[in-house]
N, C-alpha and C positions, 0 to 999 in steps of 0.2 A: 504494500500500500504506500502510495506515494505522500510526504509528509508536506503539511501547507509550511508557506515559509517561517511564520511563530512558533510551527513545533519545531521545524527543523534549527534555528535558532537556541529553543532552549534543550536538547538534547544535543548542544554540541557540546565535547569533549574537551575541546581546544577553552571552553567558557570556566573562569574556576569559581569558586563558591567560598566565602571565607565561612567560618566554624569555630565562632572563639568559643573559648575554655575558660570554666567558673573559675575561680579560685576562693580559697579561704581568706578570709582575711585576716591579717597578720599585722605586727608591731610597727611595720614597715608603712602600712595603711594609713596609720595616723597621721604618718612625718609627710605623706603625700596630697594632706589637703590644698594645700595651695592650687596643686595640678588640676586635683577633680573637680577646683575650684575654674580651673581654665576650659577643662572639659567642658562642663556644667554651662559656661558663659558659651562656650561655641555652639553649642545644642540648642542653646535659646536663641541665636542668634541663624541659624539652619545651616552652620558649617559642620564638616564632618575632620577630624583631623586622623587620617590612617600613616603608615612610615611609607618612606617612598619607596616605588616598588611594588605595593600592594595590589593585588588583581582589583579590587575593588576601584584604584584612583581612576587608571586610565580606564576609558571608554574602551567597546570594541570595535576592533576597526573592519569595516565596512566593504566587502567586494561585492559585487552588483555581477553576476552573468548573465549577459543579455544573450539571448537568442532569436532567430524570427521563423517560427510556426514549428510544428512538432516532430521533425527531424529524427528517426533513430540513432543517428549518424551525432546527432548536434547530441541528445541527452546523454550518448555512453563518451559523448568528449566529457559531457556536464560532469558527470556522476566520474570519472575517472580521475577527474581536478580535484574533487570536495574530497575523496578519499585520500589521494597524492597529498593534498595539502598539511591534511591529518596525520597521516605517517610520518612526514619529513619535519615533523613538529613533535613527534612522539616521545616527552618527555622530554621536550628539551624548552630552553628560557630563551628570554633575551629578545630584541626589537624583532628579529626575524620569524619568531615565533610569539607573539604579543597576542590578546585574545582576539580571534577573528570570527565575523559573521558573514556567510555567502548565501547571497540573496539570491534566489534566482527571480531575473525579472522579463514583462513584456518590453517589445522595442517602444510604444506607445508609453510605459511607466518609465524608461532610461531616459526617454526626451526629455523629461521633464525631473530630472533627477537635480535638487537641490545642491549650491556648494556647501562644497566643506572637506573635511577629513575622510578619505574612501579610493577603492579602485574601482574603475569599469575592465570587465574583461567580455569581448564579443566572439562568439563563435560563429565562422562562416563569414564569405564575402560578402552577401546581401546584407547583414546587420552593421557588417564594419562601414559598406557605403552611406545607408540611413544614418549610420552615427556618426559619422563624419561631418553633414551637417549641421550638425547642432553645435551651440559652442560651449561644452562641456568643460568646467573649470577641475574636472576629477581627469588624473592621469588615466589611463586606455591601454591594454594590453590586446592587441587585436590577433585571435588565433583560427587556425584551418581556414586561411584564404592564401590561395599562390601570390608569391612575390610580384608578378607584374600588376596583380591588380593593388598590393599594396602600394607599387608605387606610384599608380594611378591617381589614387584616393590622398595619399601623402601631401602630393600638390594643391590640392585644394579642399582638405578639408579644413575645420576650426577650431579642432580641437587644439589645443596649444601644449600639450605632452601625450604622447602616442610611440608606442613599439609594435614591434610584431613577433609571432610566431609562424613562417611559412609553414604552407602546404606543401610542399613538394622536397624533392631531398637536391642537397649539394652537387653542384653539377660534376665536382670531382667526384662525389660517392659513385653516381651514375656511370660515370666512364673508368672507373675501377672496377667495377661488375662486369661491363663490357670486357677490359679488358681480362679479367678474368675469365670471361666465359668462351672469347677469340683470341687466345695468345698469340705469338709471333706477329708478322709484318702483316696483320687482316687489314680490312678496312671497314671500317663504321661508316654507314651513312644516318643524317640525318637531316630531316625535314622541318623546316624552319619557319614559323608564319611570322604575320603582323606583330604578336605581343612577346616573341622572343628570338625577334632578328637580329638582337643585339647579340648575342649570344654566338654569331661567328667570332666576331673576335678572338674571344675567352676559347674558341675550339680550337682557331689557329693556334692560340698562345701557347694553349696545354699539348698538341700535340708535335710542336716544333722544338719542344722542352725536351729532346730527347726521348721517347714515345716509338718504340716499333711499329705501335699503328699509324694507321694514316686516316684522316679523318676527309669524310666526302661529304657536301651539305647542297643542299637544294631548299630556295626560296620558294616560299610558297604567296602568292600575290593574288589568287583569286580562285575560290572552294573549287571551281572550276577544273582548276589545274590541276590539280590532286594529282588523278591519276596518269597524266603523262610525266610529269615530274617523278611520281615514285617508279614508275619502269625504269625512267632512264635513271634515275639513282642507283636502282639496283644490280642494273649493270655492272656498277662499278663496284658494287660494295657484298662484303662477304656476312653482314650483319645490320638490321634497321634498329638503332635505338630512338626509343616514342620518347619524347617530351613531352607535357603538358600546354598545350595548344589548339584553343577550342575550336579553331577553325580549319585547324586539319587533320586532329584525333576527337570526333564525337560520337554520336551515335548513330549516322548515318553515314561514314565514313568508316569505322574500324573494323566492322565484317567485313568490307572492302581488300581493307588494307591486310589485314592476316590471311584472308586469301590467295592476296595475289603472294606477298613473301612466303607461305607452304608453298605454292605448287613452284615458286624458284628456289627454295629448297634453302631460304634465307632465314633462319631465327631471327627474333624481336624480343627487344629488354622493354618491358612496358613500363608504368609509373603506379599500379595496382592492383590488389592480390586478382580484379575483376577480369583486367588481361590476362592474367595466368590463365585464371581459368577460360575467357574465351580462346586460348590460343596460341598467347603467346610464350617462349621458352622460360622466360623468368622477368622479376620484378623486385625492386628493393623499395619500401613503403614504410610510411610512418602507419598505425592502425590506429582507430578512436582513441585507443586505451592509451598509446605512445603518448598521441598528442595532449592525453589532460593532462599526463601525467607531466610530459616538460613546459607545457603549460603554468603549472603547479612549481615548477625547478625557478619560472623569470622571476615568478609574484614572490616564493620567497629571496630571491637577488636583492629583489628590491625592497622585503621590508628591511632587508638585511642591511641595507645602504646606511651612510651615514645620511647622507641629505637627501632620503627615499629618490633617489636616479634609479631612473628606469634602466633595463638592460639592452644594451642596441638589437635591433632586429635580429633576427639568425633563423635557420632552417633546424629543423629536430634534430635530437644526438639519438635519440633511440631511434629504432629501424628493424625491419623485418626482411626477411628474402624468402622468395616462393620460386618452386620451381616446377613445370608442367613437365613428369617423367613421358607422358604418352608423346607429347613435341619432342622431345629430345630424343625417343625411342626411333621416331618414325622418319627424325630427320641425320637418325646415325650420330646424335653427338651422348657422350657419356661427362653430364658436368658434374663438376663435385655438390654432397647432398647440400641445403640450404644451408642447414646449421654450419658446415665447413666455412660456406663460401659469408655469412656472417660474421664467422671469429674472422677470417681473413682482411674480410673490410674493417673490421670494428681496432684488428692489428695494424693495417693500414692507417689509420686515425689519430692512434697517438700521438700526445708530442713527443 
């Protein structure tokens, strides 16, 4: 059963309760009137005097989760943060651990979200747009929307402190799967649109760096073109990795697309466990659960801060890998199981 947000509030863990203790009174009692005397004048006066430190002085502080409509996808991000939060706090003190309330709210109650003391953290592109609008005096943690549309929304929204959490993983991560999964001098193609054409660049760079592969890219300028551009791509290329690009991996384009690389006998490193399963060889993804939970890793950064600074935008550090045995079977390749090719990336990563 799902908790409204006043119970969920007062059954949080993170909340502490003080529990003084009687005592006797003692010879000691007497020599302390002047105090109780002090006490006495504060209580008449409606102050409360506790030491500092006390759970009781400071308020709790305030995170607001907006989302927009009922999402399964948006609630196990929700519900993966509130728990992350809770653990990473588990007995432990101090600013970054201080008592906290997480609200979950509508986009219609965050418009209008009062200043003061508090975090907004949005889940999904669409809430982060709507909330961009507004001109929100509470810092903004915006998570599960890809980097281009963060930086979209970056330009002209009002918010006056905003970070992120991307969607999408590292484009080094991605081209280290690749290359693990095409060793020697292969060649990678990929297909490039409107919202991440910047992104040759950064392919030239990484693959000139010394790199056996070679990297092949084809622009994509009009949904149109799809399919002549990915033939001739594939030509040249011994592997297609998908990026995130809605105007040339959707839903009326990637049956397409996994068709034509099977019957040329070309594997695909997709962006979601959903490609795996439709088809493609493999995929390294961040899953709901990943993202509350690093979701969960910025917000304590930052209560952790000294001058509550936000943490710079970044892409997820947890990750998953899938790998489709029946593609691999059928197109003759034997890659190593995910779990290998995970420790490999995740050994890759270090500093």
């Amino acid at each position: 059963m799902e908790l409204s947000d006043r119970e969920r509030a007062s059954t949080d863990p993170i909340q502490g309760v003080l529990h003084p203790v009687p005592r006797e009174p003692s010879a000691a009692s007497h020599a302390a009137g002047p105090v109780r005397g002090i006490l006495r004048l504060a209580a008449l006066l409606g102050l409360i005097l506790l030491p500092i430190g006390s759970p009781a002085l400071a308020e709790a502080f305030e995170i607001t989760l907006v989302s927009s409509g009922d999402s399964a996808i948006y609630d196990r991000v929700a519900k993966a943060f509130e728990s992350a939060l809770e653990r990473l706090c588990g007995g432990q003190t101090g600013a970054a651990c201080r008592k906290v309330n997480v609200i979950r709210s509508t986009l219609e109650e965050a418009e209008t979200l009062p200043d003061g003391q508090g975090l907004v953290v949005t889940i999904g592109s669409g809430t982060a747009r709507r909330l961009a609008r507004e001109p929100l005096k509470r810092p903004v943690v915006h998570t599960l929307l890809p980097e281009a549309a963060y930086q979209q929304l970056k330009a002209d929204s009002r918010i006056e402190r905003h970070t992120a959490l991307f969607l999408e993983q590292p484009l080094e991560r991605q081209l280290k799967l690749a290359e693990l999964l095409a060793p020697g001098d292969s060649h990678i193609g990929v297909l490039l649109g409107p919202t991440n054409h910047a992104l040759e660049t950064l392919f030239r760079d990484h693959f000139n760096s010394g790199h056996a592969q070679q990297i092949e890219i084809e622009q994509v300028t009009d949904p149109d073109e799809i399919g002549f551009k990915l033939n001739r791509l594939l030509k040249r290329s011994d592997l297609l990795l998908a990026l995130p690009e809605p105007s040339v991996y959707n839903r009326g384009t990637v049956r397409t697309i996994l068709l034509s690389t099977y019957h040329r006998k070309r594997p695909v490193i997709g962006y979601s466990a959903s490609y795996v399963k439709a088809g493609a060889l493999a995929a390294v993804y961040s899953t709901p659960q990943q993202i509350g939970e690093c979701t969960a890793s910025m917000v304590k950064e930052y209560l952790a801060s000294e001058n509550e600074t936000l943490p710079p935008p970044r892409h997820p550090r947890q990750f998953s890998v899938d790998i489709n045995t029946r593609v691999a079977e059928s197109l003759g390749i034997a890659p190593p199981a995910a779990a290998d090719l995970e420790a490999q990336l995740r050994e890759r990563e270090r500093p």
